[in-house]
PAMIVEX-33269 format. One record per residue: residue number from 1; residue in one letter; x, y, z of N, C-alpha, C in turn. Coordinates in pm, 1 decimal. Example, Ala and Ser with C-alpha at 12.3 -4.5 7.8 and 13.67 -1.06 7.14 Angstrom:
PAMIVEX-33269
@num = 1 | residuo = A | n.X = 1319.0 | n.Y = -569.0 | n.Z = 780.0 | ca.X = 1230.0 | ca.Y = -450.0 | ca.Z = 780.0 | c.X = 1320.0 | c.Y = -330.0 | c.Z = 780.0
@num = 2 | residuo = S | n.X = 1285.0 | n.Y = -225.0 | n.Z = 708.0 | ca.X = 1367.0 | ca.Y = -106.0 | ca.Z = 714.0 | c.X = 1290.0 | c.Y = 3.0 | c.Z = 787.0
end
This chain:
PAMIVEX-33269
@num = 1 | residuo = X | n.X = -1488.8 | n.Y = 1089.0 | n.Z = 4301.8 | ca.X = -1460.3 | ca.Y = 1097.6 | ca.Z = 4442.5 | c.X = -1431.0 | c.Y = 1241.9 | c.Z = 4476.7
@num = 2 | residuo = X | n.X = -1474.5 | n.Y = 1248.4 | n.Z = 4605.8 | ca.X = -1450.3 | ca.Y = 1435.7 | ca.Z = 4648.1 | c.X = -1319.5 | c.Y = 1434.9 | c.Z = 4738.2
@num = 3 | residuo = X | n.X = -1202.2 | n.Y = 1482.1 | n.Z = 4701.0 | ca.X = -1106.7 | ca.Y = 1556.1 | ca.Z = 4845.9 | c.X = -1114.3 | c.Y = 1646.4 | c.Z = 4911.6
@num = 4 | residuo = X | n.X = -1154.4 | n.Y = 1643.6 | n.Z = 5025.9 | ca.X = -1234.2 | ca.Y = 1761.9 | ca.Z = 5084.3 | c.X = -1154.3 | c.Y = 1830.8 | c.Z = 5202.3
@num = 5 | residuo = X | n.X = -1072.2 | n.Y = 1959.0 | n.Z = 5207.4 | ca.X = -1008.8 | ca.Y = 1989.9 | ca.Z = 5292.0 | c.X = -1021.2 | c.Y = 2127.8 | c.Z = 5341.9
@num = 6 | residuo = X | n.X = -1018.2 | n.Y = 2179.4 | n.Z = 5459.4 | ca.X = -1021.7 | ca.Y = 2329.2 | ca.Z = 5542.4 | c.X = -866.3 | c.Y = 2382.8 | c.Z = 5500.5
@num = 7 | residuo = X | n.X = -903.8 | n.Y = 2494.8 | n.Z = 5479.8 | ca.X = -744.5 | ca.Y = 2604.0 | ca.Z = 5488.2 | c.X = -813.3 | c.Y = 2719.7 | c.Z = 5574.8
@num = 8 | residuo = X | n.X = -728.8 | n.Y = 2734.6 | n.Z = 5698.7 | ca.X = -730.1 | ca.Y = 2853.6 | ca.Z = 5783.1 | c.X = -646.8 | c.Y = 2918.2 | c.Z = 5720.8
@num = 9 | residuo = X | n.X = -665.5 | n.Y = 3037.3 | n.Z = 5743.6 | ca.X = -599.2 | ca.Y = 3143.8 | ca.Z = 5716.6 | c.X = -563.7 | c.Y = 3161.7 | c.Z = 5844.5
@num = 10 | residuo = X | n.X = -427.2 | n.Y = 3260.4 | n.Z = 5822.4 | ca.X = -353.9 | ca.Y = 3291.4 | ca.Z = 5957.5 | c.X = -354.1 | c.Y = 3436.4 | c.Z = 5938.2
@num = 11 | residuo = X | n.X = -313.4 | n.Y = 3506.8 | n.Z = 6050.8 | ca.X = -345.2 | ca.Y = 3632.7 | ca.Z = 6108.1 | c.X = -223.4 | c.Y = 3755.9 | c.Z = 5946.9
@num = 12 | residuo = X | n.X = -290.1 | n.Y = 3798.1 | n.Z = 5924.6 | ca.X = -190.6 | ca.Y = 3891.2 | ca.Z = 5851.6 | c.X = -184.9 | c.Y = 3871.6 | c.Z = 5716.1
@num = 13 | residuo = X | n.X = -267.9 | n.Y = 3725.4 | n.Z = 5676.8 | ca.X = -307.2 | ca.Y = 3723.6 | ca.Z = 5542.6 | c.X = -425.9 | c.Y = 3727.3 | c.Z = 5525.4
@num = 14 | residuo = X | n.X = -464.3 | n.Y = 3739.3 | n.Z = 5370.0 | ca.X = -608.7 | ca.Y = 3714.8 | ca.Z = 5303.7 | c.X = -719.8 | c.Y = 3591.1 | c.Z = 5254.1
@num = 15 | residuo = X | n.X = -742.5 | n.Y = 3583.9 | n.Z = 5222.6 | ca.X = -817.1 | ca.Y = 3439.1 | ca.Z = 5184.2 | c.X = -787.5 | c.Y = 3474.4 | c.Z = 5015.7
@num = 16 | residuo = X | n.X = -855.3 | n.Y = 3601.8 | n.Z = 4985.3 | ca.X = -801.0 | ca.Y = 3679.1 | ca.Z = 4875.9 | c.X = -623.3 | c.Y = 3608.8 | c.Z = 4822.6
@num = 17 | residuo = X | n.X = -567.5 | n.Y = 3654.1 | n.Z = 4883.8 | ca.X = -429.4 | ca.Y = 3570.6 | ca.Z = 4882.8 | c.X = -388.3 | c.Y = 3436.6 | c.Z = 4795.7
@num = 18 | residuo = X | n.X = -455.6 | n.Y = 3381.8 | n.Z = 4921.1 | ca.X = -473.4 | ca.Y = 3223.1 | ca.Z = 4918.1 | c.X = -529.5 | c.Y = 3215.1 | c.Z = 4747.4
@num = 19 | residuo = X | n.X = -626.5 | n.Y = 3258.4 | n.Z = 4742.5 | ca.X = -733.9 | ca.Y = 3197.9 | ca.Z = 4614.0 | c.X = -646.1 | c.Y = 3215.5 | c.Z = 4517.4
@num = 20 | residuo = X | n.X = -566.8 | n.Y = 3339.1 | n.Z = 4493.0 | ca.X = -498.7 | ca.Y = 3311.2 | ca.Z = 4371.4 | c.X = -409.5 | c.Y = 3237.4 | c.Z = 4353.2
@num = 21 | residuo = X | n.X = -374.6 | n.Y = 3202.7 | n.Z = 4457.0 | ca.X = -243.4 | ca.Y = 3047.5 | ca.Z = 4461.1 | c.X = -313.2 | c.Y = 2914.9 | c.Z = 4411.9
@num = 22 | residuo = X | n.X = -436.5 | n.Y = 2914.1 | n.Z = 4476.2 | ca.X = -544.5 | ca.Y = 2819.2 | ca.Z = 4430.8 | c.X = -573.3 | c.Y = 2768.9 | c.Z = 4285.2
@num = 23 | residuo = X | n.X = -570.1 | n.Y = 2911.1 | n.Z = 4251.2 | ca.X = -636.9 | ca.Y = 2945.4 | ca.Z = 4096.1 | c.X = -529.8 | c.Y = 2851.6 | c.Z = 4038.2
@num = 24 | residuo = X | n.X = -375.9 | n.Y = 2915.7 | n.Z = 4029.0 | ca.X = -289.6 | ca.Y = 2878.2 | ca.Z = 4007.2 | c.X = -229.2 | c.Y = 2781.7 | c.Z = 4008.8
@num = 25 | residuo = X | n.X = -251.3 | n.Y = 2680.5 | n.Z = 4096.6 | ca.X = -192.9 | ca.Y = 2563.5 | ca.Z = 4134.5 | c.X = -333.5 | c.Y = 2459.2 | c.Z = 4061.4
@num = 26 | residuo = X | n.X = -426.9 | n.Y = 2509.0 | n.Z = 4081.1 | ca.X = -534.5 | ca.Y = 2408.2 | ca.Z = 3992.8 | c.X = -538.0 | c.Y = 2410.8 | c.Z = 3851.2
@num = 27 | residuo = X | n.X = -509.0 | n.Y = 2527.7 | n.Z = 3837.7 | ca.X = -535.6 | ca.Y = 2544.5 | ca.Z = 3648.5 | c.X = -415.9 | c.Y = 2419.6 | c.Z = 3613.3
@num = 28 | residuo = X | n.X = -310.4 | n.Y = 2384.6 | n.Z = 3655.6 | ca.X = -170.5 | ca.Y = 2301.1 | ca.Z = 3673.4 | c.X = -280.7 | c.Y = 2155.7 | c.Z = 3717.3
@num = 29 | residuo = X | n.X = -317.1 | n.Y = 2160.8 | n.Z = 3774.7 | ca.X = -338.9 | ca.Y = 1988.7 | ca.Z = 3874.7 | c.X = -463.0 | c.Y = 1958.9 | c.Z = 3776.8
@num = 30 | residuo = X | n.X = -546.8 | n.Y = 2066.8 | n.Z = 3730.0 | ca.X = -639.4 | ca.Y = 2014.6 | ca.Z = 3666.0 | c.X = -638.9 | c.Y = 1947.2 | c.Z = 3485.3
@num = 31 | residuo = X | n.X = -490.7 | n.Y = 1966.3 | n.Z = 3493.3 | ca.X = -504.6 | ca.Y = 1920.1 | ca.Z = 3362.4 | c.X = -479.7 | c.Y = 1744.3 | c.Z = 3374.3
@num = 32 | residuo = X | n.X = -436.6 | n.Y = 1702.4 | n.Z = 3504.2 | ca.X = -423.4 | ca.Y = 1522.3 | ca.Z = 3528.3 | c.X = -528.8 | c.Y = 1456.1 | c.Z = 3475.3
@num = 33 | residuo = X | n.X = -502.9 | n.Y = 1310.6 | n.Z = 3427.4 | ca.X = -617.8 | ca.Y = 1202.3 | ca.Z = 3418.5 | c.X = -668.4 | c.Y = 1240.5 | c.Z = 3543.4
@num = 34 | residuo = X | n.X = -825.7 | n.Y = 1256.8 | n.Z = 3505.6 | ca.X = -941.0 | ca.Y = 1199.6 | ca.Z = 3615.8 | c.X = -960.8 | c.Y = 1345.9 | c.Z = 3674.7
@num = 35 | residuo = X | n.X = -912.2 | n.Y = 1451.8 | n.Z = 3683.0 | ca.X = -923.7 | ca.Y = 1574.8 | ca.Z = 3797.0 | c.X = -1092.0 | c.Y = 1580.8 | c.Z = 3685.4
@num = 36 | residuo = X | n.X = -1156.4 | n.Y = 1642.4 | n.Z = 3753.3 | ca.X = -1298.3 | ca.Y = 1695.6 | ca.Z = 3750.6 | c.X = -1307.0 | c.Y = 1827.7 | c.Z = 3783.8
@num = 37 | residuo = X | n.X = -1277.1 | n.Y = 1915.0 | n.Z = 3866.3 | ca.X = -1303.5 | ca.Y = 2000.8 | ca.Z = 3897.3 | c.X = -1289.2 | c.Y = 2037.9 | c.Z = 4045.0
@num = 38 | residuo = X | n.X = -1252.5 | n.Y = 2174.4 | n.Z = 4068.2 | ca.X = -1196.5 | ca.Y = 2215.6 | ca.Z = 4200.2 | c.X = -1311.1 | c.Y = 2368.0 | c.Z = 4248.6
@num = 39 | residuo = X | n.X = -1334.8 | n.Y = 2340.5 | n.Z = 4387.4 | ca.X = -1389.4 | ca.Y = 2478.5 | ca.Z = 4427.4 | c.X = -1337.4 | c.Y = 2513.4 | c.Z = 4602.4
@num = 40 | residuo = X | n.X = -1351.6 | n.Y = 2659.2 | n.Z = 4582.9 | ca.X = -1357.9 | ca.Y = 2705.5 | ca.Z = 4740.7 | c.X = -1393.2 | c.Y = 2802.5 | c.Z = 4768.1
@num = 41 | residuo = X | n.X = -1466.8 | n.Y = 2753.3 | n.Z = 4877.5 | ca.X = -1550.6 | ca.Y = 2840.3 | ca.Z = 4945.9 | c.X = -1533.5 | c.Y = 2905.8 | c.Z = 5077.3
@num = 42 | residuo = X | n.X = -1624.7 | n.Y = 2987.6 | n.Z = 5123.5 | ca.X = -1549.0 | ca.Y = 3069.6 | ca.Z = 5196.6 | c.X = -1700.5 | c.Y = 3071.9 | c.Z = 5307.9
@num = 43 | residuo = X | n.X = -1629.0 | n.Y = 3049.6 | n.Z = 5442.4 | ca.X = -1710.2 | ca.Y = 3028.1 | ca.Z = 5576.8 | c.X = -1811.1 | c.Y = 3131.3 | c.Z = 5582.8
@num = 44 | residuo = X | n.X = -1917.7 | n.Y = 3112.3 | n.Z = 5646.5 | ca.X = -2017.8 | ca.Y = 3212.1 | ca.Z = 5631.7 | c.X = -2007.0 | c.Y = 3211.4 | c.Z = 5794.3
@num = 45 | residuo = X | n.X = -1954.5 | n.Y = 3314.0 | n.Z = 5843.6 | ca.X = -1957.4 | ca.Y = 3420.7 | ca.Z = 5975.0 | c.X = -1761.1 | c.Y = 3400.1 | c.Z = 5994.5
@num = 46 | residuo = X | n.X = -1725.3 | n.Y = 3371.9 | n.Z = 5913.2 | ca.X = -1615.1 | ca.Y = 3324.8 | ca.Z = 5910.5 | c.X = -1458.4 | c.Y = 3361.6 | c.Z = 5794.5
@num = 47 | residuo = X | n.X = -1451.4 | n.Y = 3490.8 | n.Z = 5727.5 | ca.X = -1344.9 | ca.Y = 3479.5 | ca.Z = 5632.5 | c.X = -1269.0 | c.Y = 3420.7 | c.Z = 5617.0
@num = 48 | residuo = X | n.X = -1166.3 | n.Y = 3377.7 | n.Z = 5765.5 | ca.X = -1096.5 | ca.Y = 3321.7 | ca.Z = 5732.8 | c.X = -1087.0 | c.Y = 3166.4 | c.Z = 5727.1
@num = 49 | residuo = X | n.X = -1185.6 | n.Y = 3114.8 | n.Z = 5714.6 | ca.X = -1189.2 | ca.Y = 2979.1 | ca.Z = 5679.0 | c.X = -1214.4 | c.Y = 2949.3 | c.Z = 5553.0
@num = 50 | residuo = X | n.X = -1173.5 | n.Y = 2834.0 | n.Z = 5497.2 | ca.X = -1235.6 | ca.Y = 2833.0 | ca.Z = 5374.0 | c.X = -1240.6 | c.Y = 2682.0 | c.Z = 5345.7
@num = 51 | residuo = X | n.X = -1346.2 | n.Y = 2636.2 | n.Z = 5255.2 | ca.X = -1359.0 | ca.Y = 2458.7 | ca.Z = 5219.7 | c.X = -1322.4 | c.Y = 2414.4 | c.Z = 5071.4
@num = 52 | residuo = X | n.X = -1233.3 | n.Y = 2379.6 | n.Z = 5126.0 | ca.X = -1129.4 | ca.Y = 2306.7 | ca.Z = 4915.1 | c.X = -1248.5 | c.Y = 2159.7 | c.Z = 4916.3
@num = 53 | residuo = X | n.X = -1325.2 | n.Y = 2175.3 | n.Z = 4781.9 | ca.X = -1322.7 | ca.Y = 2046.3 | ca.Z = 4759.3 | c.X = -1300.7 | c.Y = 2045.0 | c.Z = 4615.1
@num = 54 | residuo = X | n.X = -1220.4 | n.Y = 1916.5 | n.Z = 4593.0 | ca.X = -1194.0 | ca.Y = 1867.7 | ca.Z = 4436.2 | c.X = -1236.4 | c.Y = 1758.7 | c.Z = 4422.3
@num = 55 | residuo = X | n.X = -1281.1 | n.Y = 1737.8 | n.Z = 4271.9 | ca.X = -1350.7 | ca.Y = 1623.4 | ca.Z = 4227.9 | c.X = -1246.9 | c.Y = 1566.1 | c.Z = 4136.9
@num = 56 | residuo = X | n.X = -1266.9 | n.Y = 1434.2 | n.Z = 4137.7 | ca.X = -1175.1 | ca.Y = 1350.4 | ca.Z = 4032.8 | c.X = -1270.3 | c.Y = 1190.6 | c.Z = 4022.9
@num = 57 | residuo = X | n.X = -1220.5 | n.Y = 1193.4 | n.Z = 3939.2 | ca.X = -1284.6 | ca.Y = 1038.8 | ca.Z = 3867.4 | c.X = -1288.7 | c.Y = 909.1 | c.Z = 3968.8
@num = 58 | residuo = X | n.X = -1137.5 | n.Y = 936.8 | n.Z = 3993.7 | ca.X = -1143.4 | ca.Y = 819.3 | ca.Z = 4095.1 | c.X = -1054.0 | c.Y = 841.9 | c.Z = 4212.1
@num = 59 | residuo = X | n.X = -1014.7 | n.Y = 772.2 | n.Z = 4327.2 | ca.X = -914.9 | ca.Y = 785.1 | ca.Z = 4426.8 | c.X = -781.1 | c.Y = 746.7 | c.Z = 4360.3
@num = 60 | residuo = X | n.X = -772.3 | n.Y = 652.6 | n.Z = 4267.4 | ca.X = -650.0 | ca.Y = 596.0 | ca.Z = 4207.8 | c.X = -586.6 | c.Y = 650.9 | c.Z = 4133.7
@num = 61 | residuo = X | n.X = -644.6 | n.Y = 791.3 | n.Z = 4047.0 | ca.X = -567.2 | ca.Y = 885.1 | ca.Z = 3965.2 | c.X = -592.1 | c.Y = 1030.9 | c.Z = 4035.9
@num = 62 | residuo = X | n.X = -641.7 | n.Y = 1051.2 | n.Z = 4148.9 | ca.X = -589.7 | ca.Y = 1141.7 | ca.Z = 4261.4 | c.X = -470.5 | c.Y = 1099.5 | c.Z = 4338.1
@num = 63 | residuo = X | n.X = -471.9 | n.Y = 1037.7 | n.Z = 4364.0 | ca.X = -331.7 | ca.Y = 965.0 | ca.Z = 4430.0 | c.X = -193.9 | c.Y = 963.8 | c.Z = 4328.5
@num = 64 | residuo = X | n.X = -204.5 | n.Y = 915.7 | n.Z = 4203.3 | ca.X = -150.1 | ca.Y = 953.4 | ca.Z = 4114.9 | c.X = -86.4 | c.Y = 1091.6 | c.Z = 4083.8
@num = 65 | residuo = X | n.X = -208.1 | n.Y = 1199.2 | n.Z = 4100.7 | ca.X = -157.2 | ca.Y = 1313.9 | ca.Z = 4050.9 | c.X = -71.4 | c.Y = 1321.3 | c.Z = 4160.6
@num = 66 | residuo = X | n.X = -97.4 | n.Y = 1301.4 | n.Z = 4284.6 | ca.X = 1.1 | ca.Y = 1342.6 | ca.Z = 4430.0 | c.X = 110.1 | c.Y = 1335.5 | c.Z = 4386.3
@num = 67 | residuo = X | n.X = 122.5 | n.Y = 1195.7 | n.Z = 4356.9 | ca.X = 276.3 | ca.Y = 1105.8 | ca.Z = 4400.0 | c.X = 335.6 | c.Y = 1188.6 | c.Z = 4238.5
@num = 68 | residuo = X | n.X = 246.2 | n.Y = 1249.8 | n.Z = 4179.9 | ca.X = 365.5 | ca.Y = 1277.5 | ca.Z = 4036.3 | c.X = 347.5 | c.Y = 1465.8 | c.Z = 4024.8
@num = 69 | residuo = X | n.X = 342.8 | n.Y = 1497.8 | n.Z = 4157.3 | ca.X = 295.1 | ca.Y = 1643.4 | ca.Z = 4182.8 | c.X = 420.3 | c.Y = 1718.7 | c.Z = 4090.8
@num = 70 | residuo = X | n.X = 403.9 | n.Y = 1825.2 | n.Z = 4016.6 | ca.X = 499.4 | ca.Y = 1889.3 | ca.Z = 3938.4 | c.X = 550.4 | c.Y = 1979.4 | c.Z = 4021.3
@num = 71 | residuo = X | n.X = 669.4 | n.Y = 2004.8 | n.Z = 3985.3 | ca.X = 724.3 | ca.Y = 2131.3 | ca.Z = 4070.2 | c.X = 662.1 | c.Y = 2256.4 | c.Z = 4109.7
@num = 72 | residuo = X | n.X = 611.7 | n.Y = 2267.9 | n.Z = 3992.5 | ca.X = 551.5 | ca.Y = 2404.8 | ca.Z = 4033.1 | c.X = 457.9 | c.Y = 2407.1 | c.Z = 4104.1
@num = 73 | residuo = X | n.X = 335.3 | n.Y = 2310.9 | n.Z = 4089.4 | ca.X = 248.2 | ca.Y = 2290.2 | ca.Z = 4194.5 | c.X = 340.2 | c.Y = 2301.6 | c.Z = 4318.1
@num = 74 | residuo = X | n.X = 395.8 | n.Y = 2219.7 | n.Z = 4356.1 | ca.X = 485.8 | ca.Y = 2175.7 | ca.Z = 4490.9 | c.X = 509.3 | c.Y = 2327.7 | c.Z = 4526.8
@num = 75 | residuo = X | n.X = 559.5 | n.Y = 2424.7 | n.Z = 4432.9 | ca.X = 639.6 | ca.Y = 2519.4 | ca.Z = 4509.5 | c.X = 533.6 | c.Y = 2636.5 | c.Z = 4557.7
@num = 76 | residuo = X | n.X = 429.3 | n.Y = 2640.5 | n.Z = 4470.3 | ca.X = 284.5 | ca.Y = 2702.8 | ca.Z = 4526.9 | c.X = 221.0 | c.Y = 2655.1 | c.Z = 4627.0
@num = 77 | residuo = X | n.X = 211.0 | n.Y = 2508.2 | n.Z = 4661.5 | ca.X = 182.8 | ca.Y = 2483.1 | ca.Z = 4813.3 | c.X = 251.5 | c.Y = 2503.9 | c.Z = 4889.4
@num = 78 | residuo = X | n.X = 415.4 | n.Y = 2483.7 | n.Z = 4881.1 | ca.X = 508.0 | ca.Y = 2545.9 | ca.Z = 4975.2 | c.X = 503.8 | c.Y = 2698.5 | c.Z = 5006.9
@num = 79 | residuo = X | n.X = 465.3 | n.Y = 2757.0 | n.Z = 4885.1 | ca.X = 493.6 | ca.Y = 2901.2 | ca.Z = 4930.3 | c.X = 376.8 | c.Y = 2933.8 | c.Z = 5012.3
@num = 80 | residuo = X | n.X = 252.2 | n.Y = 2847.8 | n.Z = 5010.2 | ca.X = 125.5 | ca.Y = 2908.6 | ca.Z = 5097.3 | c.X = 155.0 | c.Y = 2849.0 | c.Z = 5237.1
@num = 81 | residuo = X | n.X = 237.8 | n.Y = 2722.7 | n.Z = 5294.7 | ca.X = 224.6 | ca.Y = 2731.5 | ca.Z = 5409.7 | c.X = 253.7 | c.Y = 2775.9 | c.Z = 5522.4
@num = 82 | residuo = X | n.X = 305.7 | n.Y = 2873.2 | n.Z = 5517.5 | ca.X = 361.3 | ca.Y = 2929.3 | ca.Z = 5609.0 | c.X = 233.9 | c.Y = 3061.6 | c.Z = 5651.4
@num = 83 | residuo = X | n.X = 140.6 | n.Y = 3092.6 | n.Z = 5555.8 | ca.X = 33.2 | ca.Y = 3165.7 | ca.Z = 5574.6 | c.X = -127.0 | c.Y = 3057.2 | c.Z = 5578.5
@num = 84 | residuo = X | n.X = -137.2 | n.Y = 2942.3 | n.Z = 5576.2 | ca.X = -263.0 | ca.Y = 2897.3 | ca.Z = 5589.9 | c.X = -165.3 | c.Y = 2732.6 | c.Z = 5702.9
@num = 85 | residuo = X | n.X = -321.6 | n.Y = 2701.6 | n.Z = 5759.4 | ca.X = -305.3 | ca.Y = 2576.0 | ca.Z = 5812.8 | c.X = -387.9 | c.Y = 2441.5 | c.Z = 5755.0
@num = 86 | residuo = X | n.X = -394.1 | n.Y = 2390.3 | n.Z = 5704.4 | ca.X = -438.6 | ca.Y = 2324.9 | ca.Z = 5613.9 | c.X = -495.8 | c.Y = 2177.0 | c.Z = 5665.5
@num = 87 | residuo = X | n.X = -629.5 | n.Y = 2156.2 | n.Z = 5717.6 | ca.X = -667.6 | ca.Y = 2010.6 | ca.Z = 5799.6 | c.X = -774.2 | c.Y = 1924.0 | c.Z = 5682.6
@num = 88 | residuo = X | n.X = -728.7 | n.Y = 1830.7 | n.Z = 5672.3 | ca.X = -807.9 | ca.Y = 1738.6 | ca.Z = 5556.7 | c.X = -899.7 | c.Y = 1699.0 | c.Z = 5595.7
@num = 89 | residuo = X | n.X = -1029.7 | n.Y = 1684.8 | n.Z = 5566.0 | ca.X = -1158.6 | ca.Y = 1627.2 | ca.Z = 5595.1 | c.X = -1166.4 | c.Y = 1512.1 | c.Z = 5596.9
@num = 90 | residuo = X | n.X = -1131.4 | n.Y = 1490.9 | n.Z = 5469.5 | ca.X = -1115.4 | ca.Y = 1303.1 | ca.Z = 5397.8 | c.X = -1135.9 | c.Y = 1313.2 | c.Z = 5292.8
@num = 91 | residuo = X | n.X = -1140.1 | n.Y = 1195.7 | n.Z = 5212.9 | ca.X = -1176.1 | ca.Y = 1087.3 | ca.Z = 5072.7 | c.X = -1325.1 | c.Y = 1080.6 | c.Z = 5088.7
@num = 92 | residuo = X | n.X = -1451.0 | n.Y = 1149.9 | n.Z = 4964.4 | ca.X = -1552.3 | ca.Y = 1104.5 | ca.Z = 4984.3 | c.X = -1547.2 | c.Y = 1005.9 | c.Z = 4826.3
@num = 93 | residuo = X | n.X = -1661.3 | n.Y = 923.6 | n.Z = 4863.5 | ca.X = -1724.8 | ca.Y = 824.5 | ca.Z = 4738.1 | c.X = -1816.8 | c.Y = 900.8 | c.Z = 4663.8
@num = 94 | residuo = X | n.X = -1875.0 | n.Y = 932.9 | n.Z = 4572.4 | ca.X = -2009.2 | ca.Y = 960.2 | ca.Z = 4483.3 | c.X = -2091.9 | c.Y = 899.9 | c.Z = 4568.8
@num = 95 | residuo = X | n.X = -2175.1 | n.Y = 941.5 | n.Z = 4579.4 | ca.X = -2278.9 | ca.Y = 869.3 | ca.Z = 4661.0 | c.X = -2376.8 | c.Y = 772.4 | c.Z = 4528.5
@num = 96 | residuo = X | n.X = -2395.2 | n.Y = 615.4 | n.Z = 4599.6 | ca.X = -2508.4 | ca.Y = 560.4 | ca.Z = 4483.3 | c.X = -2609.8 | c.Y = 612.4 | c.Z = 4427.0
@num = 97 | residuo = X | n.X = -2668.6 | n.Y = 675.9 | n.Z = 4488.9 | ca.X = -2774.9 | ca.Y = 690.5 | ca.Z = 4440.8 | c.X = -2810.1 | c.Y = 879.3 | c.Z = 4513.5
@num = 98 | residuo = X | n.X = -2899.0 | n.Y = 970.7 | n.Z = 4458.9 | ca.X = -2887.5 | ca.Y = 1092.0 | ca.Z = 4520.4 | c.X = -3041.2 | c.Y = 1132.9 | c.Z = 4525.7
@num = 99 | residuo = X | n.X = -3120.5 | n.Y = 1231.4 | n.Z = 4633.9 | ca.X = -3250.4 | ca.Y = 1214.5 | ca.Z = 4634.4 | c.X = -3244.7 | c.Y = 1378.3 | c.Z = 4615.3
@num = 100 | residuo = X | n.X = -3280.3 | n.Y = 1476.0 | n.Z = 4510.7 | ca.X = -3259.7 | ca.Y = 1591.3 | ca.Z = 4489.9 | c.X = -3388.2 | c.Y = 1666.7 | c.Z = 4459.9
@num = 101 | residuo = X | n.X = -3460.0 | n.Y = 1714.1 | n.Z = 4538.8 | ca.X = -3595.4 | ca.Y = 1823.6 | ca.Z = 4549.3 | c.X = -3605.6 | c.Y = 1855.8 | c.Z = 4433.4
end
């Protein structure tokens, strides 16, 4: 399953910034049952936007990692919000089946 979320950046920070909190807080989240892998990208006409998506096995051990979030994670998202705004996309499924050129 994909969690797919926007982080604005706010006036006076970097995206630069941001990423290494990213780095940081995933190298931590990615060691949970089920995490797959995390990326972000960065808006094209746009720096300060950027698109988090993470992959995990399933919704049921993403939810998991939430509810058993470690401190330190916790205190790296705390310390970024006050510089990004953070709007969730949603929960995607794997898609059944995929038609790829």
């Amino acid at each position: 399953m994909f969690f797919i979320f926007e982080v604005h950046i706010k006036s006076g920070y970097q995206a630069e910034q941001y990423a290494d909190a990213w780095v940081r807080a995933s190298k931590i989240i990615q060691q949970a049952p089920g995490a797959q892998g995390t990326r972000l990208h960065r808006k094209i006409g746009d720096p300060n936007v950027l698109l988090a998506i993470a992959t995990w096995e399933t919704k049921v051990q993403r939810d998991a990692m939430e509810t058993r979030q470690t401190e330190q994670v916790r205190k790296i998202i705390e310390e970024q919000a006050e510089f990004v705004d953070v709007v969730i996309i949603g929960e995607f499924e794997e898609p059944e089946w995929m038609v790829l050129p």
